[in-house]
N, C-alpha and C positions, 0 to 999 in steps of 0.2 A: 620820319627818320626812326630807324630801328635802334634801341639803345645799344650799349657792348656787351650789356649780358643777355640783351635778347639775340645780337648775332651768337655769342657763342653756344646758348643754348640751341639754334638752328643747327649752326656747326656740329655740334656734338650728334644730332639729332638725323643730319646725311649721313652717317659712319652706319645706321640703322638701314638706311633707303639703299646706301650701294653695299653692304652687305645683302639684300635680294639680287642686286642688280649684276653684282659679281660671282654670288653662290656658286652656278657651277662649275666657274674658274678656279675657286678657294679649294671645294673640295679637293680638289686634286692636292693641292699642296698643305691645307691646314686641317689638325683635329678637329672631329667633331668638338675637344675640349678647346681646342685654341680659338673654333669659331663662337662658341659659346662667352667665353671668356672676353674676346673682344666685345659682344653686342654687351656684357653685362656690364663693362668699363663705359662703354657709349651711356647705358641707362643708369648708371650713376651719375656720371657728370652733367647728361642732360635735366634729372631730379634737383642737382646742387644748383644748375642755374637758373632753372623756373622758380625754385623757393628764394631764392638771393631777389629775380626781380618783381616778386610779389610780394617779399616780406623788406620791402625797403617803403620809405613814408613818400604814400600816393601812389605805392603797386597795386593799389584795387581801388581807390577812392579816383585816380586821373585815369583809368582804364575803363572803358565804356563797357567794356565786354565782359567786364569782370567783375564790375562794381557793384554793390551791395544797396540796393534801392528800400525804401521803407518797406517794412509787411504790408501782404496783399491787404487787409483788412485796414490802414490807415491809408494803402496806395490808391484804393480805390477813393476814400473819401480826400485825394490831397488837393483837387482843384476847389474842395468847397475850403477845407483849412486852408487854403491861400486865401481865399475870400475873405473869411472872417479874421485875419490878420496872425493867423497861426503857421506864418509862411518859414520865420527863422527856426519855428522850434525844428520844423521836421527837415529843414538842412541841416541843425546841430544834431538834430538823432541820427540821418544819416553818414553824415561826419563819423562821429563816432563809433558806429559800425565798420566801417570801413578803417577804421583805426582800428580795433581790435584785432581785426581779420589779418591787417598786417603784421599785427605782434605778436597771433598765434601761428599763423604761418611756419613761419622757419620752425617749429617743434615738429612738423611732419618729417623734416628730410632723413633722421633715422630711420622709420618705419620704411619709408620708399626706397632706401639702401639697402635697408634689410629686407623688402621684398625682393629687391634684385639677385643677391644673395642667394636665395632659395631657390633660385627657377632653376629648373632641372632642362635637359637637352630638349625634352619636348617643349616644354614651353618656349625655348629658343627658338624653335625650330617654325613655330606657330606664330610668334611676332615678326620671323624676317621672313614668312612668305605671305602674312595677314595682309587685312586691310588698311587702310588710312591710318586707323586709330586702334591698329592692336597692341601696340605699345602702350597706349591711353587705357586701356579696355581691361590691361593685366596690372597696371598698375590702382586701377577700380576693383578690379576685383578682389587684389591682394592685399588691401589697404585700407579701402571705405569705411568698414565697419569700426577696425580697429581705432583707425584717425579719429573718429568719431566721436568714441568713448574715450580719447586721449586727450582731442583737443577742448571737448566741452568744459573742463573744469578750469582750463587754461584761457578761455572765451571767458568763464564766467567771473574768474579774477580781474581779465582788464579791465572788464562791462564793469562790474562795481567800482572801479578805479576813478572811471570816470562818470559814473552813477547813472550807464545808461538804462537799467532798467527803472530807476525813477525816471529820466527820463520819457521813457516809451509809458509809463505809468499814468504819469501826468498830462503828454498829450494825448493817450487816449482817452484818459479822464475827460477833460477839457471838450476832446471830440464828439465823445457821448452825450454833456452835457450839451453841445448845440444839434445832437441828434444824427450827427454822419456818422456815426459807428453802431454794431448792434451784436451783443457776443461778443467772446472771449476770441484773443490771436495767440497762436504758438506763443514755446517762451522765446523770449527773445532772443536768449542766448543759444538753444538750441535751433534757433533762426538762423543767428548770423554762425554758428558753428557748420552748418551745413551749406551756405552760401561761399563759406570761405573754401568748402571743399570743392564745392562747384566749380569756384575759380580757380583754382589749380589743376583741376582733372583737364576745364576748357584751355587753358593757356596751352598744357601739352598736347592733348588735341590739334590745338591750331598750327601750333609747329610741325608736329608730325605731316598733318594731312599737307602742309604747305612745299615741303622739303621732299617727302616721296614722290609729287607732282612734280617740280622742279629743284632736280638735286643739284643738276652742275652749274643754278645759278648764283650758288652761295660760297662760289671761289672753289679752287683746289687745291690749298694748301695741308688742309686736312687729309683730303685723299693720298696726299705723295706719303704723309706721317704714318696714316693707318693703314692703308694698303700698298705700302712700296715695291713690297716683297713681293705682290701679285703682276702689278703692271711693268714693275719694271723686267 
């Protein structure tokens, strides 16, 4: 079952699909500014409901696609630490990760508004005739770096909050001493900071690729709203 923030993030997210799907229609009747103007109201709203349901508790931790799994370096040794009885800790490490990731969240959807903001006609122009995921792809480009350096400090507050990198500390500790780890893993935080981006770029991704494929399956209530003035 799709929750209601993930249908309207869908919703919002067709207003993108039949804007290609109607283009040559619009033109005739709307500005390049009006066409503009609309996708950028679509990629606002659709930014607002991807962070609303990834930054709510269990947006990343009950989502498989999105969830935040131990570093590769204790993930590899995690069927031996289940063995040796070290099976809670690294559900509470990853617990925890996936908490943070939700409380850093919602600090992106400024920056995503404000990338939208900025796109000039061409870029418009390039998301409503791109591919699946060129709405995902400009929102990556316009953003990544910046989110990056905005939300690690943000990461690194909750992480201490909940003293995940003692955590990841001590069971690597622990790991090394029975010999399943070997070397140094990223920091944590800049782990779960860049996992957390992952998940957000992949959510919009999925919607997009999902909704340009089948637009008129997600009702047409939408459509009479945003494009009345065309069909009717």
């Amino acid at each position: 079952m799709y929750s209601q923030q993930g249908r309207r993030f869908r919703q919002f997210l067709l207003a993108i699909v039949l804007m290609v799907m109607l283009l040559p229609v619009w033109a005739a009747s709307l500005s390049q500014q009006e066409t503009s103007a609309g996708l950028k109201e679509a990629l606002i709203k659709s930014a607002e409901a991807a962070v609303k349901q990834l930054g709510q508790e269990n947006g990343f931790l009950a989502n498989d696609k999105v969830k935040i799994p131990l570093p590769p370096t204790l993930a590899r040794a995690e069927s031996l630490m289940r063995a040796v009885g070290m099976g809670k800790q690294a559900d509470d490490l990853v617990v925890s990760m996936n908490r943070a990731a939700e409380a850093a969240v919602p600090e992106t959807q400024k920056l995503l508004v404000d990338a939208v903001k900025r796109m000039t006609l061409d870029d418009a122009k390039a998301i409503l005739t791109g591919g699946d995921d060129a709405a995902t792809n400009y929102f990556r480009q316009q953003t990544e770096s910046t989110l990056s350096t905005k939300l690690l400090p943000i990461v690194k507050k909750t992480t201490d909050r909940v003293r995940l990198a003692q955590r990841y500390d001590e069971l690597a500790g622990k790991a090394s001493r029975f010999g399943l780890l070997s070397g140094d893993d990223a920091s944590i935080e800049r782990y779960v900071t860049q996992k957390t981006l992952d998940g957000l770029y992949t959510v919009i991704a999925e919607q997009e690729k999902a909704i340009r494929h089948d637009p008129l399956g997600y009702g047409s209530k939408l459509i009479g709203k945003v494009f009345g003035s065309v069909l009717n």
